[in-house]
Structures are given as structure tokens and as C-alpha cells.
C-alpha positions as a Markdown table, in Angstrom:
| # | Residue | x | y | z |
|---|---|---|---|---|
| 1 | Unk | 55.8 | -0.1 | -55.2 |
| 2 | Unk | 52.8 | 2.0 | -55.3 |
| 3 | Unk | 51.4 | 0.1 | -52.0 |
| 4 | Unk | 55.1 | 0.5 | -50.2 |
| 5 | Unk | 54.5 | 4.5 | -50.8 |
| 6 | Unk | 51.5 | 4.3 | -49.2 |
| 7 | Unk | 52.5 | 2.7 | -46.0 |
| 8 | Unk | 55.8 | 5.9 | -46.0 |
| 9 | Unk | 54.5 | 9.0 | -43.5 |
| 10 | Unk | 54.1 | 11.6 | -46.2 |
| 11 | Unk | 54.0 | 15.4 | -45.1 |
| 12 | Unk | 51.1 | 17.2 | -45.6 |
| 13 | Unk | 50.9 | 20.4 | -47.5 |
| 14 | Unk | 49.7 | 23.0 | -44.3 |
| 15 | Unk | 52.8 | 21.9 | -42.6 |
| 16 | Unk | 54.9 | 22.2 | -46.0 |
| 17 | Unk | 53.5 | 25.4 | -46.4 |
| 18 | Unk | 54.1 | 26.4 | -42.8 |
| 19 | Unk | 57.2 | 25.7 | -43.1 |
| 20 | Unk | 58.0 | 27.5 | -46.6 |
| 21 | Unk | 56.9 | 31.0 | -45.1 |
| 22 | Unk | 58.7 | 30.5 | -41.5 |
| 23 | Unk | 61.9 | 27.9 | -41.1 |
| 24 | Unk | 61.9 | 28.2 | -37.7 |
| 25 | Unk | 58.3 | 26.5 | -37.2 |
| 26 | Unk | 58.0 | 23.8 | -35.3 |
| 27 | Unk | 55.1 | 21.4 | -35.4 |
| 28 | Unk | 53.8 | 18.5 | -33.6 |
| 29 | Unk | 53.6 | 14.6 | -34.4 |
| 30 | Unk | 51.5 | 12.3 | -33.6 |
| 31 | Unk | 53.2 | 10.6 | -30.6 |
| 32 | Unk | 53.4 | 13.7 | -29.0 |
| 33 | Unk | 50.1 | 14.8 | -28.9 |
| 34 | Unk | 49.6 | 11.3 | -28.0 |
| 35 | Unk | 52.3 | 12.2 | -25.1 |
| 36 | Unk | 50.4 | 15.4 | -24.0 |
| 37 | Unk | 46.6 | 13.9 | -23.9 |
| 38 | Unk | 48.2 | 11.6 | -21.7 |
| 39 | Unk | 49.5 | 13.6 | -19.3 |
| 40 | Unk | 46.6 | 15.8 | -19.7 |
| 41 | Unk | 44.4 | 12.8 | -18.2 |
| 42 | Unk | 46.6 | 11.6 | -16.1 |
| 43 | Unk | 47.0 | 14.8 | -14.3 |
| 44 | Unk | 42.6 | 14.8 | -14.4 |
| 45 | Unk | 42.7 | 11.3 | -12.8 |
| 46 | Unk | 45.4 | 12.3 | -9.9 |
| 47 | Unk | 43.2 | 15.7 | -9.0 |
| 48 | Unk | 40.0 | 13.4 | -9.3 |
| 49 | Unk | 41.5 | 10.8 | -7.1 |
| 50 | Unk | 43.2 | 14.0 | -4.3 |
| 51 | Unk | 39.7 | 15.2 | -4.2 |
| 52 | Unk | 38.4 | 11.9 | -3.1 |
| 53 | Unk | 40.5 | 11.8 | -0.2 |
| 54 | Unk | 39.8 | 14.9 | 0.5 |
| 55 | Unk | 36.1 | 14.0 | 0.9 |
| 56 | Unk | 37.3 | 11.2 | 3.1 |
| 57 | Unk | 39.2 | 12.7 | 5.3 |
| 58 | Unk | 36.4 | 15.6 | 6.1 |
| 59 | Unk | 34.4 | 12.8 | 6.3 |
| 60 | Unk | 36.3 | 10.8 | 8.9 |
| 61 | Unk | 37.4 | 13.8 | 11.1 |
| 62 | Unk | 34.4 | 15.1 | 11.4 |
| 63 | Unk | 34.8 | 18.9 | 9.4 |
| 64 | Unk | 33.1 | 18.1 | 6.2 |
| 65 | Unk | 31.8 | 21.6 | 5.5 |
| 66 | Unk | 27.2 | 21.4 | 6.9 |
| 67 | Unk | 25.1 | 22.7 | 4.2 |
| 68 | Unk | 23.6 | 25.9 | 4.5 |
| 69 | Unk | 20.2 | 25.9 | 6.2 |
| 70 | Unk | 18.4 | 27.4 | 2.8 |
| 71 | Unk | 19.2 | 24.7 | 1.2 |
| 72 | Unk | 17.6 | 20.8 | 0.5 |
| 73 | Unk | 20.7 | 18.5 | 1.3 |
| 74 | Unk | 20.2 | 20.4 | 4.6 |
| 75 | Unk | 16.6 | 18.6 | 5.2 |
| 76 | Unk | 17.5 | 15.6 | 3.6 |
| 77 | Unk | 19.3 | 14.7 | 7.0 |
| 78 | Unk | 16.4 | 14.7 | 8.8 |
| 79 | Unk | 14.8 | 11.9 | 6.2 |
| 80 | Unk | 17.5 | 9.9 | 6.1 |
| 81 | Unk | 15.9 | 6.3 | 7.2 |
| 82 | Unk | 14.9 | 3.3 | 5.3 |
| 83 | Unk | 11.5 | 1.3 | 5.6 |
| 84 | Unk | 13.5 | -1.3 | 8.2 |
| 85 | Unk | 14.3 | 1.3 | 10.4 |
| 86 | Unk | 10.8 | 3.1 | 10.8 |
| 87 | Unk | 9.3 | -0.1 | 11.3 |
| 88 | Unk | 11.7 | -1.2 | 13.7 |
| 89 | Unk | 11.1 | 2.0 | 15.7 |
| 90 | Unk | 7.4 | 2.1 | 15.7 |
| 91 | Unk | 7.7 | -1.5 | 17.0 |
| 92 | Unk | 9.5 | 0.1 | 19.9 |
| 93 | Unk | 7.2 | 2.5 | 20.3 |
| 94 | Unk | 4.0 | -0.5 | 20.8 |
| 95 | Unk | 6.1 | -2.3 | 23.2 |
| 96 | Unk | 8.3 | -0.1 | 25.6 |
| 97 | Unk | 10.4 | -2.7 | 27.9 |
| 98 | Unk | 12.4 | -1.8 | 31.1 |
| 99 | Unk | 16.1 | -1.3 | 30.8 |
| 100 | Unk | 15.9 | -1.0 | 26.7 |
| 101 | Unk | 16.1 | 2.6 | 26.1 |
| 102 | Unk | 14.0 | 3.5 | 22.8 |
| 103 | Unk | 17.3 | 6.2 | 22.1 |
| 104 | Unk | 19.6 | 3.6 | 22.5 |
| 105 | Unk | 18.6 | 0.4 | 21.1 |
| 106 | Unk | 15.9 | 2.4 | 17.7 |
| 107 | Unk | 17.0 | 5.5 | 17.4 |
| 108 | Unk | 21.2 | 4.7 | 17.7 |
| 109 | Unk | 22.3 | 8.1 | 17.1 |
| 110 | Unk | 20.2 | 8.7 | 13.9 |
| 111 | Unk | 16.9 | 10.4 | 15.0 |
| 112 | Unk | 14.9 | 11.2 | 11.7 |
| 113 | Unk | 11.3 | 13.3 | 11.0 |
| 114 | Unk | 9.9 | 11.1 | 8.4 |
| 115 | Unk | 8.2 | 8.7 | 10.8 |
| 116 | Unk | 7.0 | 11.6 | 13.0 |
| 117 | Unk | 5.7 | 13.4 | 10.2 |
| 118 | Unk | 4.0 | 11.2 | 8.4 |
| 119 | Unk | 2.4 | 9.1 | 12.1 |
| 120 | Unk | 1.0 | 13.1 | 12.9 |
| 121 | Unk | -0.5 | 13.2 | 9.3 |
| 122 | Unk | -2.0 | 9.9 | 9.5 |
| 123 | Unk | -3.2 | 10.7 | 12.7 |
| 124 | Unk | -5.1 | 14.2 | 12.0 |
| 125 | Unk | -6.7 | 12.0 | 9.3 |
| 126 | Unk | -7.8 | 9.4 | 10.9 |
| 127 | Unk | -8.7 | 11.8 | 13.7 |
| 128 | Unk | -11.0 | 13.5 | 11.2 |
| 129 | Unk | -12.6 | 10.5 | 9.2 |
| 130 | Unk | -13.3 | 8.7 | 12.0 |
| 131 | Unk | -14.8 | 11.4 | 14.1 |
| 132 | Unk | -17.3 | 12.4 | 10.8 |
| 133 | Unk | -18.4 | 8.7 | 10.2 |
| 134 | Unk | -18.9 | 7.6 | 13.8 |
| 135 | Unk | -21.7 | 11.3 | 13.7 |
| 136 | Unk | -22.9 | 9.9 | 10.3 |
| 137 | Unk | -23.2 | 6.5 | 12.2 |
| 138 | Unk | -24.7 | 7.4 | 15.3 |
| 139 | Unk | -27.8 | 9.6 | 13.7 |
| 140 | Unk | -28.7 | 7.6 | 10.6 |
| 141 | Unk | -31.8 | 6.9 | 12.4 |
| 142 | Unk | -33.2 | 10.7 | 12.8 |
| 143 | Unk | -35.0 | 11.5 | 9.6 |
| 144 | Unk | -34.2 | 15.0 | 9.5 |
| 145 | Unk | -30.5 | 14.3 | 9.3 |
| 146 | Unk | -28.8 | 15.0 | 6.6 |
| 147 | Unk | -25.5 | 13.9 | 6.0 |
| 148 | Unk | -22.4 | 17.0 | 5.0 |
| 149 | Unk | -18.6 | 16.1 | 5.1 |
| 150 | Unk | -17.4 | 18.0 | 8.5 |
| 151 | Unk | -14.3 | 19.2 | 6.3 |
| 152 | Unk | -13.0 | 21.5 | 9.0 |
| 153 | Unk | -12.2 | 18.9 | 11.5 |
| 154 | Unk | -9.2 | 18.0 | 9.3 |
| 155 | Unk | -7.1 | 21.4 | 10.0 |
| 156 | Unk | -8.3 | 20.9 | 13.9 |
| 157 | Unk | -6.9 | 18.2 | 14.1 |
| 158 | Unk | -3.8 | 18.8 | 12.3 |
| 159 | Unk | -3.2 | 21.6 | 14.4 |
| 160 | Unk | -4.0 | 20.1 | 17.7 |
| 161 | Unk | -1.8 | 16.9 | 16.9 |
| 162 | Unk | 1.7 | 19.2 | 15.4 |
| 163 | Unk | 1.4 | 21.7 | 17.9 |
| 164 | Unk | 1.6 | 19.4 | 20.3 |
| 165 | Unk | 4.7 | 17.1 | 18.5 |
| 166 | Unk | 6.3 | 20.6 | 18.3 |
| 167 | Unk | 5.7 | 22.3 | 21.3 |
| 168 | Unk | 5.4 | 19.9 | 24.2 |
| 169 | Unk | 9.2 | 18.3 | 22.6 |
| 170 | Unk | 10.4 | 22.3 | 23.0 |
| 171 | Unk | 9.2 | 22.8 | 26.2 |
| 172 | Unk | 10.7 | 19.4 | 27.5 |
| 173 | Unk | 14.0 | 19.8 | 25.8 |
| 174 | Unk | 14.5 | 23.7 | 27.3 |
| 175 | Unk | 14.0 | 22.2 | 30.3 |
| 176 | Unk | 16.9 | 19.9 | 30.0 |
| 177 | Unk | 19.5 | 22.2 | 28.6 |
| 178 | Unk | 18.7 | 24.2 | 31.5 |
| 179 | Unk | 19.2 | 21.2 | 33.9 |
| 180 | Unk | 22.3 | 20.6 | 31.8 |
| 181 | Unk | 23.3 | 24.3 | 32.5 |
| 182 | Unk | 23.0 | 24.0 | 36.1 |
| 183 | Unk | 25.0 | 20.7 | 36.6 |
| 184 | Unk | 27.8 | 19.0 | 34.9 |
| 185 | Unk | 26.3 | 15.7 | 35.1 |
| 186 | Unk | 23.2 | 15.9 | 33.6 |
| 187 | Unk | 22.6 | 15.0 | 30.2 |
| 188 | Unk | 20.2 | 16.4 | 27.4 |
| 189 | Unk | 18.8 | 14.7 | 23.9 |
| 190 | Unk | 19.3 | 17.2 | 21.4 |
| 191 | Unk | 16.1 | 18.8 | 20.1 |
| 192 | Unk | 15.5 | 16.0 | 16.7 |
| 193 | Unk | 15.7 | 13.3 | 19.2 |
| 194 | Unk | 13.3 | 15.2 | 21.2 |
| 195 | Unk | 10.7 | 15.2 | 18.4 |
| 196 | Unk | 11.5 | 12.3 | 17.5 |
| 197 | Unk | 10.8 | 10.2 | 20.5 |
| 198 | Unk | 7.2 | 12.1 | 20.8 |
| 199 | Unk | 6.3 | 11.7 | 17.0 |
| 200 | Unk | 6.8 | 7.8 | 17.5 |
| 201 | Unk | 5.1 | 7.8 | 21.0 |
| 202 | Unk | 1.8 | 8.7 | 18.9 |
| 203 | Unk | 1.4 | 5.6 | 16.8 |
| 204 | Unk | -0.5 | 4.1 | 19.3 |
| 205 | Unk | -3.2 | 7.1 | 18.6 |
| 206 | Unk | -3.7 | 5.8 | 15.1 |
| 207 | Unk | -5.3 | 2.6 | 15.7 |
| 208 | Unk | -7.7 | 3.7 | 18.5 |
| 209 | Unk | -8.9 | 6.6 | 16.5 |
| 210 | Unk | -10.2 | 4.0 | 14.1 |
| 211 | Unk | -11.2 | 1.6 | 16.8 |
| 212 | Unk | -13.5 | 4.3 | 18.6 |
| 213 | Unk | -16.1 | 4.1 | 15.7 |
| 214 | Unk | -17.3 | 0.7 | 17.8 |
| 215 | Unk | -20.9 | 2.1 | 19.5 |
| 216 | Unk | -19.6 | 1.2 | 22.6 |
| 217 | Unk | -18.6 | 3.9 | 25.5 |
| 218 | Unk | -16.8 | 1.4 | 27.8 |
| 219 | Unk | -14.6 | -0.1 | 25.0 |
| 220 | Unk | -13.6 | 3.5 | 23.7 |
| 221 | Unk | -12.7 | 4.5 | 27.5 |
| 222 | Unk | -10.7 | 1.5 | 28.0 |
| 223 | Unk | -9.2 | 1.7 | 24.6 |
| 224 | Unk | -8.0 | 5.4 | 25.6 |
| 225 | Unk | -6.2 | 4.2 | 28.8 |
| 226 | Unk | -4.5 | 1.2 | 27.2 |
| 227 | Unk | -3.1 | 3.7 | 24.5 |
| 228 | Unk | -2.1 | 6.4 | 27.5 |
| 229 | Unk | -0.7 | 3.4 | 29.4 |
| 230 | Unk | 1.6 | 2.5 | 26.5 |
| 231 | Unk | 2.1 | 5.1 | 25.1 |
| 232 | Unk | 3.2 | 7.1 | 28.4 |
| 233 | Unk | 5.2 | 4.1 | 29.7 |
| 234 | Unk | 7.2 | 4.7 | 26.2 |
| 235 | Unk | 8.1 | 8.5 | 27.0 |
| 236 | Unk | 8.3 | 7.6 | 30.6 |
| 237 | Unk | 11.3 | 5.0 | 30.1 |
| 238 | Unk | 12.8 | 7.4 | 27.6 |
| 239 | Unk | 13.2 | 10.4 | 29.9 |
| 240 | Unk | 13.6 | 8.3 | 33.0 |
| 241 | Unk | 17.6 | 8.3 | 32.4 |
| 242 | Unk | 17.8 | 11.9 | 32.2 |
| 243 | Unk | 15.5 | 12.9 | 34.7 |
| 244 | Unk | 16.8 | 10.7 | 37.6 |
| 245 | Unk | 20.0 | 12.6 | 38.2 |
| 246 | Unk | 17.8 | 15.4 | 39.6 |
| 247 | Unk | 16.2 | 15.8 | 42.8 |
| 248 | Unk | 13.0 | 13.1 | 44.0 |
| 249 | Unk | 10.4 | 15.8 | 43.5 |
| 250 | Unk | 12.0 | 17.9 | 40.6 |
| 251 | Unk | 11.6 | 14.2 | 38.4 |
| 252 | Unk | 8.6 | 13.1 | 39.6 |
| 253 | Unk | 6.8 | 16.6 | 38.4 |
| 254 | Unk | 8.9 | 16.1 | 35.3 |
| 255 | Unk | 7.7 | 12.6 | 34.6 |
| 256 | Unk | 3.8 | 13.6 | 36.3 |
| 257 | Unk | 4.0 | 16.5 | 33.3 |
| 258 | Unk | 4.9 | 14.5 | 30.6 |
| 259 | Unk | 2.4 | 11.8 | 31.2 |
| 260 | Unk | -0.2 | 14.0 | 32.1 |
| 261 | Unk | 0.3 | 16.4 | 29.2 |
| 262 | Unk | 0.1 | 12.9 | 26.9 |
| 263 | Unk | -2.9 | 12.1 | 28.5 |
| 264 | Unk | -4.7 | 15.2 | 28.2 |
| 265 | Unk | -4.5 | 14.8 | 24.3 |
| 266 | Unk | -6.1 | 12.1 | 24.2 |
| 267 | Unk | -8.6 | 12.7 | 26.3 |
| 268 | Unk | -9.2 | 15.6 | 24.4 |
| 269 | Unk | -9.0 | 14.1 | 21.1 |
| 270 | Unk | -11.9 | 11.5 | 22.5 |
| 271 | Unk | -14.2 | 14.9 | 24.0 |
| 272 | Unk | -14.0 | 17.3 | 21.1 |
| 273 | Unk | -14.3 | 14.5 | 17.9 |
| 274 | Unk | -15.8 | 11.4 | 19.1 |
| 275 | Unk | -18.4 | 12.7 | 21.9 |
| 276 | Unk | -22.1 | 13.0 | 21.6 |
| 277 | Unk | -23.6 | 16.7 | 22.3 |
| 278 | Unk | -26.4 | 16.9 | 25.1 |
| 279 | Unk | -29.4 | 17.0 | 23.4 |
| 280 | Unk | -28.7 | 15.5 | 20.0 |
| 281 | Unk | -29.8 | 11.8 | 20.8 |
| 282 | Unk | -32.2 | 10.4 | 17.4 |
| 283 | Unk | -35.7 | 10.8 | 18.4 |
| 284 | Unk | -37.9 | 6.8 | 18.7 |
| 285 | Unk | -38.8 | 5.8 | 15.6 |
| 286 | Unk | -42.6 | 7.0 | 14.7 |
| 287 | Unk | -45.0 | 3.8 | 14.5 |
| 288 | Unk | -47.8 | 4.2 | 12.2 |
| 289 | Unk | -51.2 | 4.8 | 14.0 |
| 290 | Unk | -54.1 | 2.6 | 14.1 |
| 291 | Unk | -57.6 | 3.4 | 13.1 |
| 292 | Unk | -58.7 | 2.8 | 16.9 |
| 293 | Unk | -55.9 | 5.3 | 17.6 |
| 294 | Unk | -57.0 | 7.8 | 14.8 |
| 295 | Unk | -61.1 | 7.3 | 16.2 |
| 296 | Unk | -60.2 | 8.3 | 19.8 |
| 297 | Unk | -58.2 | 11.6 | 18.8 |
| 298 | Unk | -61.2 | 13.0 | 17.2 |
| 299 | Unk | -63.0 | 16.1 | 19.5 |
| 300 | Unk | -66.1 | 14.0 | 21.1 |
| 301 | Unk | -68.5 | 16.9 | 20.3 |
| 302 | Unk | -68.1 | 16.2 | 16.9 |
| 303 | Unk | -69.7 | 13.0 | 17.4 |
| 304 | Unk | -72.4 | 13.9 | 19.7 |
| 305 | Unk | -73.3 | 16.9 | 16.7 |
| 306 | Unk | -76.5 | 16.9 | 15.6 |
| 307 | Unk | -78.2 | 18.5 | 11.9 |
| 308 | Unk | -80.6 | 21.0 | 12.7 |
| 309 | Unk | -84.0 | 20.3 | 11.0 |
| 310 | Unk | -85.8 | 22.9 | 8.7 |
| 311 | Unk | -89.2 | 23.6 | 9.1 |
């Protein structure tokens, strides 16, 4: 009997005593708390499940809310690429081909910085290092040369090779809104695909740089105009679509600039970091003299000299 008691709901003595002091009291069982934390969760999971299709339809209509420009999921745009992608784009950049736009066929409507960034790092680096080991290599014969790191050719060359990622890409893309401006049918790459299309169009740079610490002027001067070549031809056949809609001579100075302005970099790049000064060339190296040598430097009167006798 004692176990049957046991398995009876008892009352327990706060809800005995509640009810003692006030008859009109009303408490609360078990199933329906059981009934409210049900609701309570299911009402959770329905606003939970009405905020995801919220989401999705901002998403898929296009008026998901833009994060504010203070903030990092703002920038995080702009990096959005994996490792395939980069590759695949710095590929493009190597071997430009007629009729496969670089926009079109790499980029596909998802222009990032990441590669540019990090191919202008690279190449201010290289630019640097290469420039202070081909001087280190070039007068390792001149005793009087000591060697000291050339430190400040690393912010020279970052500056030359982002200003000109930056600026050149500006120039060009103000230039095409204001095409676009003038005629209906012209069309413009927005200001990231710009950038982006330059930043790749370096690559080329980065290999050469290193390549240039060969001793040999000919094979740096041809390596220079098979990276302009390429390099160009990739910028030319990206711009050639939106260039040719205006008049003959308005796109060939387009094109002429654009090329010429790529070219110019480089052949500064060569000049400034990788050219010898007038004047600077290691002295022969000294031979050790001879006694012959050393016998006919001496004055001749010292040999025809004679003692004075004393009387």
C-alpha cells in the first residue's frame, strides 16, 4: 500500500498554503506549463523560420539592406574569392586570347582586390630585393665596396607600383563614365573591375623583376618587351569592347595611352632599380708587381749616387 501512495500526485504544502490564505488562487499543473513552453518555442521556431525568408527574399530581389561603409562586412566584399579563382585569373592574365574577354570569361561579375593587392605587394618586393642584390652582385669585385641593405627602395617602389594600380584605373574609368554620359550606347566597367583588370595585368612584372638579376643587358631588354607585349595585349583586349563604339581616333589615343602608360612603368621600374650609374663600373683587378717592375720605378739618380769621400 505504502508503494501505491507513492505513485498518487500528492499536493504540496506552498500550494496548500496558498490556497488556505486565498480560495480563489489558482495554480498551475504540470501539463500546462508543459502546454505554455510549447507554444512558447513553437512561436520562437515560426519567427526564426519568418526571419529566414525574410533574408531570402532581400536576398533574391535584390534589397538586402548594404552595410555601412565604416564597417568590415563592407570590405569583406571586395575579398570575396577562393584560391581557384585567383589562379584561374592570373592564368588569364599570362595568356590574353582574341575574342575571350578577361571580364567575361575570369572575372564573371565578381571582381575582387585580393589578387591585386597582394600581386602589387609582391611586386614592390620583388622590385626592391632584386634591384639591391643585382648592385650587391654587380660590384662584389671593387674592394672598397661595402655592402648596406638599400631599405628605402621598398616604400619607392610601393609607391610607384599602387599609385599607378590606383590612379591610372581612375583616370581610365572617368573617362568612360564620361563616354557613357555623352552616348547611350556606350558602356563602362564599374571602378572594382577597373582595378581589378590592372592589378592582374601586373603579374607578368613579378617574374621579370626576378629574372633581371641575369648580367645580361639584351636578355633584360627583351624580357621587358615580352612582359609589355603581354601584358598590354591583356588590357588592350579588355578595353577594346568598350572603346570601339567611339570614334577611329578617340580609341586609338585611348588604347595608344593605356599601352603606353603600361609601358612607361616598366621601363621605368628597369631605369631607376636595375640600371648601372655612369661612372660606377669596378675598377681591374690590381696584379701584384714584379721585382723587375718595382727596380725600374725607382728615381735613376738614386742609382748613379755616389758617397762622398772624407779626407
Amino acid at each position: 500500500m505504502a508503494a501505491a501512495d507513492e505513485l498518487k500526485f500528492q499536493e504540496f504544502d506552498e500550494a496548500a498554503d496558498l490556497l488556505a490564505v486565498d480560495p480563489d488562487a489558482t495554480t498551475t499543473s504540470i501539463s500546462e506549463r508543459q502546454s505554455h513552453m510549447a507554444v512558447n518555442m513553437g512561436s520562437s521556431h515560426e519567427e526564426d523560420e519568418l526571419g529566414e525568408e525574410t533574408d531570402k527574399t532581400e536576398l533574391l530581389s535584390g534589397q538586402k539592406k548594404q552595410p555601412s561603409f565604416w564597417t568590415f562586412e563592407y570590405y569583406q566584399t571586395f575579398f570575396d574569392v577562393d584560391t581557384y579563382q585567383v589562379l584561374d585569373r592570373i592564368k588569364g592574365s599570362l595568356l590574353p586570347l582574341p575574342g575571350k574577354s578577361f571580364v567575361r570569361h575570369h572575372l564573371q561579375t565578381n571582381p575582387d582586390l585580393y589578387g591585386p593587392f597582394w600581386i602589387c605587394a609582391t611586386l614592390a618586393f620583388t622590385l626592391a630585393v632584386s634591384s639591391d642584390v643585382s648592385r650587391a652582385l654587380e660590384r662584389r669585385a671593387n674592394p672598397a665596396f661595402h655592402y648596406s641593405p638599400q631599405f628605402h627602395k621598398v616604400p619607392v617602389a610601393g609607391l610607384i607600383i599602387y599609385g599607378y594600380a590606383w590612379l591610372v584605373p581612375l583616370a581610365l574609368w572617368g573617362y568612360l563614365h564620361w563616354r557613357q554620359g555623352r552616348s547611350v550606347h556606350v558602356n563602362s566597367y564599374s571602378f572594382l573591375e577597373t582595378v581589378c583588370i590592372y592589378g592582374y595585368s601586373l603579374f607578368i612584372y613579378i617574374p621579370t623583376s626576378i629574372l633581371w638579376l641575369i648580367p645580361a643587358p639584351w636578355l633584360q631588354w627583351l624580357l621587358l618587351a615580352l612582359a609589355v607585349a603581354l601584358s598590354g595585349s591583356m588590357l588592350v583586349l579588355a578595353f577594346w569592347p568598350l572603346l570601339r563604339t567611339g570614334s577611329k581616333i578617340a580609341t586609338l589615343a585611348a588604347l595608344a595611352a593605356v599601352v603606353s602608360l603600361h609601358a612607361l612603368l616598366a621601363l621605368g621600374c628597369k631605369l631607376y632599380f636595375f640600371q648601372i650609374p655612369a661612372g660606377t663600373a669596378p675598377p681591374p683587378p690590381l696584379h701584384p708587381i714584379t721585382m723587375a717592375q718595382k727596380n725600374q720605378l725607382l728615381p735613376t739618380h738614386l742609382g748613379n749616387a755616389s758617397v762622398p769621400l772624407r779626407q
